[in-house]
C-alpha positions, 0 to 999 in steps of 0.5 A: 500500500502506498500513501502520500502525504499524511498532512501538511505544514503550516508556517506561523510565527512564535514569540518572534520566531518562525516555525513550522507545524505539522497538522495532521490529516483527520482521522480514520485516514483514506484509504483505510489502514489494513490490518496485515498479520504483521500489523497485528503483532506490532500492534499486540507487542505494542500494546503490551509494552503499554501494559507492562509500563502502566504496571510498573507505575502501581509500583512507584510510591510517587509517580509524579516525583519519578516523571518530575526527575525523568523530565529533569534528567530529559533536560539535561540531555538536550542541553549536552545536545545543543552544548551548553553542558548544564547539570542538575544542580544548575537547573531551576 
């Protein structure tokens, strides 16, 4: 199957920079998605993945303090990307 385009991009200006955005198409998509026995494992092992890591979160004694530090840790990295080299300490 093959499929074009599945949106396009709009131009818009942002706190006085230009970016642009992706807006998708509305779904159902057309032609219809078609559901191949390879898409159904996908699909299968997908959907497990979500249940084992919905069930981890049971076992979190504070899930919104583990996504606060993932989020911190998160921001650590991009700042090492674009090379600015911040740490923990340094955020606020």
């Amino acid at each position: 199957m093959k499929r074009g385009l599945t949106g396009p991009y709009q131009t818009t200006v942002t706190g006085g920079e230009t970016v642009r955005a992706f807006l998708p198409d509305p779904l159902p998509p057309q032609p219809p998605l078609e559901m191949t026995d390879q898409r159904q494992r996908l699909l299968e092992r997908a959907t497990l993945a979500l249940g084992r890591l919905d069930s981890v979160t049971l076992l979190l004694p504070d899930p919104d303090l583990f996504l606060y530090a993932y989020v911190r840790r998160e921001a650590v990295l991009s700042s090492q990307i674009e090379g600015t080299q911040s740490t923990l300490d340094q955020l606020e």
